[in-house]
MMTF fields as JSON, N, C-alpha, C and O atoms, coordinates in Angstrom:
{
  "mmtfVersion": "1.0.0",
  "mmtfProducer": "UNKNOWN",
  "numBonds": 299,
  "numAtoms": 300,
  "numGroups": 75,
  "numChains": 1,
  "numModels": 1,
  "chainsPerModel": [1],
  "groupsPerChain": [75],
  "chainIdList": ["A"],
  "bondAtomList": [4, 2, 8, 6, 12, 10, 16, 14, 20, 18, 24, 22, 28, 26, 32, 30, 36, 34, 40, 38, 44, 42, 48, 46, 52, 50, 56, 54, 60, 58, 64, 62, 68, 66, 72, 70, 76, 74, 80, 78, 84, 82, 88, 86, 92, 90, 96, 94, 100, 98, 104, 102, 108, 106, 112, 110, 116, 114, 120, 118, 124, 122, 128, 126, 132, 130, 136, 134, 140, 138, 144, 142, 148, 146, 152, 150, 156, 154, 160, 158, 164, 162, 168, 166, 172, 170, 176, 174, 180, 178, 184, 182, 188, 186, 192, 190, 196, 194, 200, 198, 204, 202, 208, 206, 212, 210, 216, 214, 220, 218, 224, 222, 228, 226, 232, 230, 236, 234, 240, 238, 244, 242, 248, 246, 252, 250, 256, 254, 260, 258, 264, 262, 268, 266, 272, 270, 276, 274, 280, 278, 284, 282, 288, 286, 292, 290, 296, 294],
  "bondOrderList": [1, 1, 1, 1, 1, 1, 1, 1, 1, 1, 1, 1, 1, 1, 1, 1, 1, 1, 1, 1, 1, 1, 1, 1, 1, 1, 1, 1, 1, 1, 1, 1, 1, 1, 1, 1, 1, 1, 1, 1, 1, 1, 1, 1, 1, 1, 1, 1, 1, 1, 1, 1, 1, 1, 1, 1, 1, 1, 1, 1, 1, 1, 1, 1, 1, 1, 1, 1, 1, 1, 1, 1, 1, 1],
  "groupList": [{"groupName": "UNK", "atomNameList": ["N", "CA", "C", "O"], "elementList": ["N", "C", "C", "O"], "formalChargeList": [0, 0, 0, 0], "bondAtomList": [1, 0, 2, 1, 3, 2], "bondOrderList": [1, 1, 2], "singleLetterCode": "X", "chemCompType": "L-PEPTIDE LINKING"}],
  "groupTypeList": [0, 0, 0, 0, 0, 0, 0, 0, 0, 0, 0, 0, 0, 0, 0, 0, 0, 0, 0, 0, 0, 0, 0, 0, 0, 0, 0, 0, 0, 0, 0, 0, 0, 0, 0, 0, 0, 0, 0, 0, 0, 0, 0, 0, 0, 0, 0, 0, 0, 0, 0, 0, 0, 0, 0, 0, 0, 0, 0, 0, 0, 0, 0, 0, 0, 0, 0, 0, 0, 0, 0, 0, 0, 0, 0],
  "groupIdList": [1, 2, 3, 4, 5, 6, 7, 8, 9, 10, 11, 12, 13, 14, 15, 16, 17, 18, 19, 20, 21, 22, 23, 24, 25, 26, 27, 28, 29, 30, 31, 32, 33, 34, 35, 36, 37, 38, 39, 40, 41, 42, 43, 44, 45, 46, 47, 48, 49, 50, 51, 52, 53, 54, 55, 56, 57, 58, 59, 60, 61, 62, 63, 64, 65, 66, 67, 68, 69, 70, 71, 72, 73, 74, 75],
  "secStructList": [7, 2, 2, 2, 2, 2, 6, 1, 7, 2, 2, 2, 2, 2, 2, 2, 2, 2, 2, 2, 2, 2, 2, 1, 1, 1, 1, 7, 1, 7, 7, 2, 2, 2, 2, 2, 2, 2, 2, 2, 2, 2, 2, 2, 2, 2, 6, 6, 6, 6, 6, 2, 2, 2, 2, 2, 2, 2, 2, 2, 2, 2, 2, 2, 2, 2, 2, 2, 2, 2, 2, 2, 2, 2, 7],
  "xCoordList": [11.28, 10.881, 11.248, 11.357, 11.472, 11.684, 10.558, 10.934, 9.386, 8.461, 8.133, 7.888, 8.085, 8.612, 9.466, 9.355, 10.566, 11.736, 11.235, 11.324, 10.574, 9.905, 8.729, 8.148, 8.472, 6.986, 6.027, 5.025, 5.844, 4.511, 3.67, 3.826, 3.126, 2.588, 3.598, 4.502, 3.121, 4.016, 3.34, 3.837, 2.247, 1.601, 1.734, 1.848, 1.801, 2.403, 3.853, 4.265, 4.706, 6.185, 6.158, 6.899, 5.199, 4.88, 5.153, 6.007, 3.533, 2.952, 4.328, 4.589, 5.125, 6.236, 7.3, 7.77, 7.598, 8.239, 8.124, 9.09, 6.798, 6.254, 6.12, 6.765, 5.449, 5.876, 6.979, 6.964, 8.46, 9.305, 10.116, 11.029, 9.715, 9.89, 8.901, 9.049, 8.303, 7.512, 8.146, 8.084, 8.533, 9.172, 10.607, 10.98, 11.205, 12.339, 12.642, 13.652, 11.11, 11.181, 11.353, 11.381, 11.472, 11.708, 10.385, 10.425, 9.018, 7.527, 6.935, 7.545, 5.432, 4.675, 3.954, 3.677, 3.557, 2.542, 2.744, 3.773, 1.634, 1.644, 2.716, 2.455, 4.074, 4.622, 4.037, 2.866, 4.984, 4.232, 3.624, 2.51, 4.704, 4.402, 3.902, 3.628, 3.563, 2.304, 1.035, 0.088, 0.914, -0.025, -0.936, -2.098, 0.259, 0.098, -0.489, -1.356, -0.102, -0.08, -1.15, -1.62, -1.821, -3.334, -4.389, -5.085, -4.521, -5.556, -5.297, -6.261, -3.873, -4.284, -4.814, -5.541, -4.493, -5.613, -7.123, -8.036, -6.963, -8.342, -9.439, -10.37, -8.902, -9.265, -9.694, -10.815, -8.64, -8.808, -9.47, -10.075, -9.978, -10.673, -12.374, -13.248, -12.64, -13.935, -14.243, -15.267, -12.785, -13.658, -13.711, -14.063, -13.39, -13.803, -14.556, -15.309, -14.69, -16.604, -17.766, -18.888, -17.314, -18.463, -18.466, -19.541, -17.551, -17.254, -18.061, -18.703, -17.673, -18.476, -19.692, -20.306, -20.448, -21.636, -22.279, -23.501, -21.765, -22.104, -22.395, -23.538, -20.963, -21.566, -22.408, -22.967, -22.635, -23.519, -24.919, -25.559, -25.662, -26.283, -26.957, -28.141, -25.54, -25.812, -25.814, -26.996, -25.266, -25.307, -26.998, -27.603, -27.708, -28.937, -29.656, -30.705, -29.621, -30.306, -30.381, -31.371, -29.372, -28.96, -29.811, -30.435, -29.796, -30.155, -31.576, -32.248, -32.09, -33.967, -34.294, -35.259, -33.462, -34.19, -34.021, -34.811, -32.875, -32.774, -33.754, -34.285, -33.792, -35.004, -36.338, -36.901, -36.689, -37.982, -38.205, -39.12, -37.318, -36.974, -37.416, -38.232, -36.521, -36.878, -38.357, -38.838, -39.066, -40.289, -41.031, -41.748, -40.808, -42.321, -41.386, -42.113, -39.931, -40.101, -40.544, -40.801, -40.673, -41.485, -42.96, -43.541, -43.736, -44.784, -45.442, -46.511],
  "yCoordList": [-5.668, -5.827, -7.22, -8.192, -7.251, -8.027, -9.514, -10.686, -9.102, -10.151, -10.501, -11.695, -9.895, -10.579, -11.647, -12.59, -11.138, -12.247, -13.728, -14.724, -13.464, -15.132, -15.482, -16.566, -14.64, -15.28, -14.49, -14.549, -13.851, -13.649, -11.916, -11.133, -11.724, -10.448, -9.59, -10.047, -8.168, -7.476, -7.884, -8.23, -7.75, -8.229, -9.416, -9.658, -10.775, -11.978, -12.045, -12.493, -11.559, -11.35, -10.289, -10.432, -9.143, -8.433, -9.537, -9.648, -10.504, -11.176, -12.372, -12.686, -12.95, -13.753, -13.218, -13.793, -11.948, -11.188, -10.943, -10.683, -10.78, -10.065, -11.586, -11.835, -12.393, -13.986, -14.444, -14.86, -14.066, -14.672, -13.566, -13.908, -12.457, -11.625, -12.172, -11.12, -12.628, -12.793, -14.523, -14.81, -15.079, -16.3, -15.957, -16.535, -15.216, -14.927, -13.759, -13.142, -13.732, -12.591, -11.174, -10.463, -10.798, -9.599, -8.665, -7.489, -9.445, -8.465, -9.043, -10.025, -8.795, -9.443, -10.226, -9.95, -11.432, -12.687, -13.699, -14.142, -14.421, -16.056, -16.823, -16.788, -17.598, -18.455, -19.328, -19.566, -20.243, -21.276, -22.08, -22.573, -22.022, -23.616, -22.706, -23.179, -21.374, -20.811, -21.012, -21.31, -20.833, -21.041, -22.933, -23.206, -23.759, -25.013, -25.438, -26.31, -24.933, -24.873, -24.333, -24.725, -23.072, -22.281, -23.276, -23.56, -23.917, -24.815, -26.093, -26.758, -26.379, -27.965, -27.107, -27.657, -26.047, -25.363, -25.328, -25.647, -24.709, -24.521, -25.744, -25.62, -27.1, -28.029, -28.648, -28.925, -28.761, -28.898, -28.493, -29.292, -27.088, -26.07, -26.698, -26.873, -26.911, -27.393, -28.855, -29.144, -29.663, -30.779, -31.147, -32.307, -30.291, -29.764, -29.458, -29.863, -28.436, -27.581, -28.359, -27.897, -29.808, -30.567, -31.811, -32.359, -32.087, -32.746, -32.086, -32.641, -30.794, -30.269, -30.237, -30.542, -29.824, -29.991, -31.579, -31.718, -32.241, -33.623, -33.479, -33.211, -33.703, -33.612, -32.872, -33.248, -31.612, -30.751, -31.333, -31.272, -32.041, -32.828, -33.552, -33.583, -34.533, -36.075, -35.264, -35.097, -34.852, -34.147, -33.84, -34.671, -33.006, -32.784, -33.696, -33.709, -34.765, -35.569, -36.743, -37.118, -36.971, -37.592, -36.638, -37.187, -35.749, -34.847, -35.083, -35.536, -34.712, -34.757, -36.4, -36.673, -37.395, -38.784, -39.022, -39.734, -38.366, -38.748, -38.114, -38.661, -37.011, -36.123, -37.157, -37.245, -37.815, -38.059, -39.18, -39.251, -39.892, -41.517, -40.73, -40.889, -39.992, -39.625, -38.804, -38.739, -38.171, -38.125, -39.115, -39.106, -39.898, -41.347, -42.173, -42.98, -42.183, -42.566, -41.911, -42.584, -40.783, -40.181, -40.263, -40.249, -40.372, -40.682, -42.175, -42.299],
  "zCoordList": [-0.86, 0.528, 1.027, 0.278, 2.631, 3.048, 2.951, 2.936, 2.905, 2.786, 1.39, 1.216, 0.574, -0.636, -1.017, -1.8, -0.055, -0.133, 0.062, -0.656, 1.522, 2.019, 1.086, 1.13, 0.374, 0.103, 0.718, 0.005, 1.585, 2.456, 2.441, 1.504, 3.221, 3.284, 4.349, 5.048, 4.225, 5.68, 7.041, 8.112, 6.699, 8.431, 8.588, 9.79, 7.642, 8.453, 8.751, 9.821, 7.721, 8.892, 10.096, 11.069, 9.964, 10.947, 12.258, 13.138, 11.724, 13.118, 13.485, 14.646, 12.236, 13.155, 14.114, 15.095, 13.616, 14.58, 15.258, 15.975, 15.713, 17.101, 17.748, 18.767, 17.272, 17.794, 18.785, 19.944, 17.366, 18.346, 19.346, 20.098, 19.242, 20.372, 21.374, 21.997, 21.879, 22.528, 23.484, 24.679, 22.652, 22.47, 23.118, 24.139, 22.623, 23.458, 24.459, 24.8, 24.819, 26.146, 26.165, 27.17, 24.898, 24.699, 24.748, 25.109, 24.275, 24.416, 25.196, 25.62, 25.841, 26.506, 25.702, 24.535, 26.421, 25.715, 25.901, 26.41, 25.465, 26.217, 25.136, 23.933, 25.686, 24.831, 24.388, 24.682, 23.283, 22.787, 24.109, 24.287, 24.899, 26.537, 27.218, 28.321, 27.139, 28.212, 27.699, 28.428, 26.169, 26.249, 25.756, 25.456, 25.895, 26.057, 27.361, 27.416, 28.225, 29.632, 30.144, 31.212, 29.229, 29.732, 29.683, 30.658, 28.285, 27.605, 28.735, 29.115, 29.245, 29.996, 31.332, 32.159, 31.441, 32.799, 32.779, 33.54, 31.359, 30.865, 31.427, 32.223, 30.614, 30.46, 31.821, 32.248, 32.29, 34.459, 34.913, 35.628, 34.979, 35.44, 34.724, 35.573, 33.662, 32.866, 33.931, 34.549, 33.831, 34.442, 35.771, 35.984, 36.931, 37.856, 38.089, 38.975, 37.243, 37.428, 36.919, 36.715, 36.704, 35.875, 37.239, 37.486, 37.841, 38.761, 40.339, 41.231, 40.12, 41.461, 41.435, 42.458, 40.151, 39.866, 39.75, 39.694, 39.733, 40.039, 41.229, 41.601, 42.35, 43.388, 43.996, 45.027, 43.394, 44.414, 44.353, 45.403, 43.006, 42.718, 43.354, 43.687, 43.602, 44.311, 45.552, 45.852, 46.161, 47.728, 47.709, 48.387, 47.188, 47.38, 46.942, 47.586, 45.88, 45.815, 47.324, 47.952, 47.461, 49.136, 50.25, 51.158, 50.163, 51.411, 51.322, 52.249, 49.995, 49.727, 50.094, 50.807, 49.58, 50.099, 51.555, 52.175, 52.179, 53.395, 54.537, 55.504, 54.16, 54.423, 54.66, 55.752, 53.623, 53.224, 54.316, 55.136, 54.152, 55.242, 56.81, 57.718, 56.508, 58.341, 58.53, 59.661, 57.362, 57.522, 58.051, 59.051, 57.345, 57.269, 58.477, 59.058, 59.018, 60.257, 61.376, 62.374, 61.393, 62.31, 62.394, 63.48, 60.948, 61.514, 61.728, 62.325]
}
């Protein structure tokens, strides 16, 4: 058998094959630089959503003190 030859099992030359079909466009799936490219999305997307949540935060923390000021100047 062919995987004998390399050293390996059938399902890991299975899985390199299906790899570099994938790699050279021939199957569907994320390439190596797609899926390099998902994770720096990934990553963007996390610190965004940690960023908005800050502000939504500070926005209501701002809103509740400002709130309060214009209480006690009114009375």
């Amino acid at each position: 058998m062919i995987a004998e030859k390399f050293g390996c099992s059938v399902a890991t030359l299975r899985d390199w094959v299906n790899w570099q079909a994938v790699e050279d466009g021939d199957r569907d799936g994320l390439t190596r630089s797609g899926r390099e490219a998902f994770k720096v999305l990934q990553r963007e997307n996390r610190e965004l959503t940690q960023a908005s949540e800050i502000l939504r935060k500070a926005s209501a923390f701002l809103q509740r003190r400002t709130s309060t000021a214009n209480a006690r100047d009114v009375h």
